[in-house]
N, CA and C atoms as an extended XYZ file, in Angstrom:
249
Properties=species:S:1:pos:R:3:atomname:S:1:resname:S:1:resid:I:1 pbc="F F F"
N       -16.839        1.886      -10.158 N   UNK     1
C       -15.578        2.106       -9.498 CA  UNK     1
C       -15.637        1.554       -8.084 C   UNK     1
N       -14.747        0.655       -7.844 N   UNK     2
C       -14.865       -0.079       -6.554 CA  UNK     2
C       -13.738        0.653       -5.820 C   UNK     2
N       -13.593        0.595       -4.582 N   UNK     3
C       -12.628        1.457       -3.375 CA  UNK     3
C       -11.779        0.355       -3.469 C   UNK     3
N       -10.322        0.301       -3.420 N   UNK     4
C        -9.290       -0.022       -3.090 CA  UNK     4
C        -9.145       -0.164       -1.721 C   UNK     4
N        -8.743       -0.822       -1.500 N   UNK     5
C        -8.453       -0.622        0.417 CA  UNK     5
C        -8.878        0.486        1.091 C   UNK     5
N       -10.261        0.548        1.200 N   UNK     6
C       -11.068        1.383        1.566 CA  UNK     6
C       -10.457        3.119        1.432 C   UNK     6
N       -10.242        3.401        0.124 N   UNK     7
C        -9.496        4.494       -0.314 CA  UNK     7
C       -10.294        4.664       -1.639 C   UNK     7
N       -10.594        6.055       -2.232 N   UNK     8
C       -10.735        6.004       -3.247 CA  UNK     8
C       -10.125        7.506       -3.714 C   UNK     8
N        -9.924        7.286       -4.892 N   UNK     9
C        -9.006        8.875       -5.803 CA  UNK     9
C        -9.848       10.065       -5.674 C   UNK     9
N        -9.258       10.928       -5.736 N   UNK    10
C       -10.246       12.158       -5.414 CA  UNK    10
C       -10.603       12.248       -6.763 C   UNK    10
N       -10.146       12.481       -7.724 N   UNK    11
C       -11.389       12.233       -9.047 CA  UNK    11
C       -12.437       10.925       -9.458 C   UNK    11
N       -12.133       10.136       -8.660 N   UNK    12
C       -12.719        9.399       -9.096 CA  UNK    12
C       -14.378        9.543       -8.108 C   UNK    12
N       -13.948        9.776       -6.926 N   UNK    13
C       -15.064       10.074       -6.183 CA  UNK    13
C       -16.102       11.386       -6.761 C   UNK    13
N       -15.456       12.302       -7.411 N   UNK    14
C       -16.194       13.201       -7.692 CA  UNK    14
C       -17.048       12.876       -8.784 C   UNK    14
N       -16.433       11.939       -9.682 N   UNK    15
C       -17.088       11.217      -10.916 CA  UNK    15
C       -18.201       10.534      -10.149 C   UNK    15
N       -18.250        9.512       -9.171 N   UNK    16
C       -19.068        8.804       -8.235 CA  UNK    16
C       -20.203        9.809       -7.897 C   UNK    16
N       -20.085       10.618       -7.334 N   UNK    17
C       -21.047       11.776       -6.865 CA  UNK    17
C       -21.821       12.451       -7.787 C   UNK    17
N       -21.291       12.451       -9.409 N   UNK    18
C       -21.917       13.002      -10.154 CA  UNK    18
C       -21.302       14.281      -10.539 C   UNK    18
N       -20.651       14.812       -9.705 N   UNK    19
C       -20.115       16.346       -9.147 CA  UNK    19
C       -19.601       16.864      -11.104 C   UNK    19
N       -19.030       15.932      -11.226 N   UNK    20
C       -18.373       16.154      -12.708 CA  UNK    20
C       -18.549       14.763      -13.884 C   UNK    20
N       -18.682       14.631      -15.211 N   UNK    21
C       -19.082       13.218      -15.553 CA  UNK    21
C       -17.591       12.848      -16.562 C   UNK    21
N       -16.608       13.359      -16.360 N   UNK    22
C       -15.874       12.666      -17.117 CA  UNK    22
C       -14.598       13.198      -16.102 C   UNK    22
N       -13.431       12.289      -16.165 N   UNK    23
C       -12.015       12.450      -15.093 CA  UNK    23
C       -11.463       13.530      -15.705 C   UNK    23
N       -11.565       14.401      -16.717 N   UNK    24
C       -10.873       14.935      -17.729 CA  UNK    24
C       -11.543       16.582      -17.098 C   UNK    24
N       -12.619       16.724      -16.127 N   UNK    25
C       -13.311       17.654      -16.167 CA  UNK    25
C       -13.192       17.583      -14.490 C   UNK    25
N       -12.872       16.466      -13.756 N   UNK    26
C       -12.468       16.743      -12.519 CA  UNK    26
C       -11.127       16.830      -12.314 C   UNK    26
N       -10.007       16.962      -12.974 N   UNK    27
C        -8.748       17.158      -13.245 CA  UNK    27
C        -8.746       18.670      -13.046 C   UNK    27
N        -9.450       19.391      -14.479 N   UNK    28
C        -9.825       20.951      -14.258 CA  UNK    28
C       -10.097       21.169      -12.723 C   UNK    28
N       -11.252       20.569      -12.604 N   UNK    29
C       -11.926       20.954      -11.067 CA  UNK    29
C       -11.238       21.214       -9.655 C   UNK    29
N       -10.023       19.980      -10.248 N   UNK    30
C        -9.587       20.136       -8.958 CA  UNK    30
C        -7.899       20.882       -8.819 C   UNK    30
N        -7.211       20.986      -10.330 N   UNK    31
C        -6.258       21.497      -10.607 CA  UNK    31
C        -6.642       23.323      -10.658 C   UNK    31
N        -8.115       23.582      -10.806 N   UNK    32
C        -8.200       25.061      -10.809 CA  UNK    32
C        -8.337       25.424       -9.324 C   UNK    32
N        -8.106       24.361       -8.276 N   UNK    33
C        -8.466       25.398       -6.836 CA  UNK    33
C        -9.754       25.450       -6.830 C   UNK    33
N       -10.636       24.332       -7.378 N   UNK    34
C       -11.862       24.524       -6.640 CA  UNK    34
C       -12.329       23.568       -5.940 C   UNK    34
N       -11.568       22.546       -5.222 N   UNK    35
C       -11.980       21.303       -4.515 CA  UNK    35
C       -11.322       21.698       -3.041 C   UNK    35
N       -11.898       21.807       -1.770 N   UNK    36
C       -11.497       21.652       -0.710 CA  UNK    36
C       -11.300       20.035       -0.063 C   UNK    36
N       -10.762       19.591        0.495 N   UNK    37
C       -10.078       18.074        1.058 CA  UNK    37
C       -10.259       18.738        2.356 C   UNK    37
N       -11.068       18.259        3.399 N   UNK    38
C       -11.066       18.902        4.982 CA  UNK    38
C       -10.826       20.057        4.624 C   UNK    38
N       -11.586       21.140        4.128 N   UNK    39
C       -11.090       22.776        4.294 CA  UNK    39
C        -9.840       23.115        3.610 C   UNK    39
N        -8.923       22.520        3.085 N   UNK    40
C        -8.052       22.986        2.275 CA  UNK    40
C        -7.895       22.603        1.188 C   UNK    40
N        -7.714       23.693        0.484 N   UNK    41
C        -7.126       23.265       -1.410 CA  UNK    41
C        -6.501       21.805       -1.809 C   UNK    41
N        -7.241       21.117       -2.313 N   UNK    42
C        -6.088       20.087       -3.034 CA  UNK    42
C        -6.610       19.926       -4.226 C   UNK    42
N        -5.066       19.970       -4.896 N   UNK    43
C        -4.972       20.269       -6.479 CA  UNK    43
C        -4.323       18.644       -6.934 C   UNK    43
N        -4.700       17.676       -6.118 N   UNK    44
C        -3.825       16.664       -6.396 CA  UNK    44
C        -4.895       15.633       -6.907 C   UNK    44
N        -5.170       15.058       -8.244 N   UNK    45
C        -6.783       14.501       -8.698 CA  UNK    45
C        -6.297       12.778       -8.021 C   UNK    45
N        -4.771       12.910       -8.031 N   UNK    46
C        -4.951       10.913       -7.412 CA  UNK    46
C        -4.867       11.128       -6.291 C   UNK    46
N        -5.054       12.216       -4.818 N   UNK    47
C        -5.044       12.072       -3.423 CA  UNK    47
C        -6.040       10.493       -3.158 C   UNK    47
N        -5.574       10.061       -2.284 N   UNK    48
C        -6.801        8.973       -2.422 CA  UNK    48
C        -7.368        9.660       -0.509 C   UNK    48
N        -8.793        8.959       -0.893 N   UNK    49
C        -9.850        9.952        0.367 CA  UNK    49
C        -9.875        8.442        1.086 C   UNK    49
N       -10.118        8.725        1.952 N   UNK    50
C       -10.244        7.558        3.179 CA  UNK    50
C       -11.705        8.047        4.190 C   UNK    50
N       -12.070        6.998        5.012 N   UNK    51
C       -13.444        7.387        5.255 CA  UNK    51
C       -13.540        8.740        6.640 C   UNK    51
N       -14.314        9.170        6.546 N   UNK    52
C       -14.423       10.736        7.047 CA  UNK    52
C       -13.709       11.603        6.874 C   UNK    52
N       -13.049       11.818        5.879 N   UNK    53
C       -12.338       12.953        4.421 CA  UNK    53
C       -13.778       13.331        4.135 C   UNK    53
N       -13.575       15.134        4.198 N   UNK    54
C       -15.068       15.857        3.666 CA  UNK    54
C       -14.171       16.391        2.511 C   UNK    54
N       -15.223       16.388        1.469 N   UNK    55
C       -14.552       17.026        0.081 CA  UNK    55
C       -15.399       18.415        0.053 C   UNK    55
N       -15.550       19.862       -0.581 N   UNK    56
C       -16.110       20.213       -0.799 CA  UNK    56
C       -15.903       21.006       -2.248 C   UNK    56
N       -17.008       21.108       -3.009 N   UNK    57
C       -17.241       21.899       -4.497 CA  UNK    57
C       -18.920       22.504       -4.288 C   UNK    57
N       -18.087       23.534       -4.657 N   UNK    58
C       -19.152       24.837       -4.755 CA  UNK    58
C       -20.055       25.090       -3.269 C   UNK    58
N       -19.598       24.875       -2.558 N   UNK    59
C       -20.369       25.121       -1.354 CA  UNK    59
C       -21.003       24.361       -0.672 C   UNK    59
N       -20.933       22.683       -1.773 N   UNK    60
C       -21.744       21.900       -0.896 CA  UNK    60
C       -20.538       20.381       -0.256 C   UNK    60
N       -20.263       20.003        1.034 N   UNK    61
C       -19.449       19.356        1.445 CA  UNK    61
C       -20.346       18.024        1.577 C   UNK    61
N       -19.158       17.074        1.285 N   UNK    62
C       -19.662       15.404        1.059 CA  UNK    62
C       -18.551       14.922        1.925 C   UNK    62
N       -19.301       13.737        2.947 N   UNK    63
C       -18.371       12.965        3.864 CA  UNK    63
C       -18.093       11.662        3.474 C   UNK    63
N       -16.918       11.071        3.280 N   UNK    64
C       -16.654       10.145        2.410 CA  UNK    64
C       -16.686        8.899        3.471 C   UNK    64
N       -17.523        7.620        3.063 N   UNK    65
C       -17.806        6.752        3.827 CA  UNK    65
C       -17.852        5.469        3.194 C   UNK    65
N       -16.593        4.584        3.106 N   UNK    66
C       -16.221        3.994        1.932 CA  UNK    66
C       -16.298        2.465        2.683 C   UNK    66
N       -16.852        1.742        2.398 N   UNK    67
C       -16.956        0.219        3.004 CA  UNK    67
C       -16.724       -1.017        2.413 C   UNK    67
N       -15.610       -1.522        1.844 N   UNK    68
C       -15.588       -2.761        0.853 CA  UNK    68
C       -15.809       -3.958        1.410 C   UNK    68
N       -16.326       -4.269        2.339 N   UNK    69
C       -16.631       -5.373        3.020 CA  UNK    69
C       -18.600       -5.822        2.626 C   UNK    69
N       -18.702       -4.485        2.376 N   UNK    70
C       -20.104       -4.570        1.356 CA  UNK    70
C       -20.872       -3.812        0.424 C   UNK    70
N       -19.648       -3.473        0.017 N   UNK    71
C       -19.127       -3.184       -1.604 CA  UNK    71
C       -20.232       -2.095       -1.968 C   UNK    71
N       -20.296       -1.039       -0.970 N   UNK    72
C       -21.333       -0.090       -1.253 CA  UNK    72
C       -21.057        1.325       -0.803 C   UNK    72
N       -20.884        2.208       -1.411 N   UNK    73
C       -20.521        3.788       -0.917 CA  UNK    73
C       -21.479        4.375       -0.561 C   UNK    73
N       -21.117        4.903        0.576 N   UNK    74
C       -22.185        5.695        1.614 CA  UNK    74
C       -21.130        6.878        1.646 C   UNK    74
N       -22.229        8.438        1.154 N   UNK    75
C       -21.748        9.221        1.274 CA  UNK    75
C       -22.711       10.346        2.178 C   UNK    75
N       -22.078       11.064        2.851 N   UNK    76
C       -23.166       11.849        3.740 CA  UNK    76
C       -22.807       13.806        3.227 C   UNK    76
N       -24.109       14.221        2.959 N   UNK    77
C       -23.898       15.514        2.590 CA  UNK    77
C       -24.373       16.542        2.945 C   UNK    77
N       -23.511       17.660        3.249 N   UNK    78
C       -23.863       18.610        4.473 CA  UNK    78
C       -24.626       19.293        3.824 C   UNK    78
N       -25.546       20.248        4.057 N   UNK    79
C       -26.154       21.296        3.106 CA  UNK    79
C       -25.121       22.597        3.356 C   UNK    79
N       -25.470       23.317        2.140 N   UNK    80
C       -24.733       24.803        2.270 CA  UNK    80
C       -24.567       25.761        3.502 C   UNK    80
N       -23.565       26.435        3.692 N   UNK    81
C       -23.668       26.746        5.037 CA  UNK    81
C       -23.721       28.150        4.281 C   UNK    81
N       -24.410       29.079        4.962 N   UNK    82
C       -24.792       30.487        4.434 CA  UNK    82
C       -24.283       31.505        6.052 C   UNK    82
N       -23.384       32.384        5.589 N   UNK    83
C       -23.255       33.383        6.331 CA  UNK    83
C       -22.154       33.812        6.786 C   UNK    83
């Protein structure tokens, strides 16, 4: 999956990450209220993420760092924050 004008779908990124392995299961994921977009709910699976959009599932947040000029996704990931 290549980024579009340095944009990519919020399911599709989660497929990218591994987070979920089929679009059919990040649809669920993100239609049940369990995907944060910067800290808030989005239930929308074609939002498209642009670079420093943090996604988060299950506690662990990913910074989206999308570069088509050399066609390589760099993603940065926070560890769990406890407390």
């Amino acid at each position: 999956m290549k980024p579009r004008d340095n944009t990519i779908k919020l399911s599709q990124f989660l497929k990218l990450m591994g987070i979920v392995p089929t679009g059919g299961q990040a649809k669920l994921l993100i239609q049940g209220g369990d995907v944060l977009l910067n800290g808030v709910v989005e239930t929308r699976r074609g939002k498209r993420l642009v670079r420093g959009d943090q996604v988060t599932v299950a506690g662990q947040t990913f910074e989206v760092n999308l570069d088509n000029s050399q066609d390589q996704e760099v993603v940065t990931v926070f560890p769990e924050q406890t407390g």
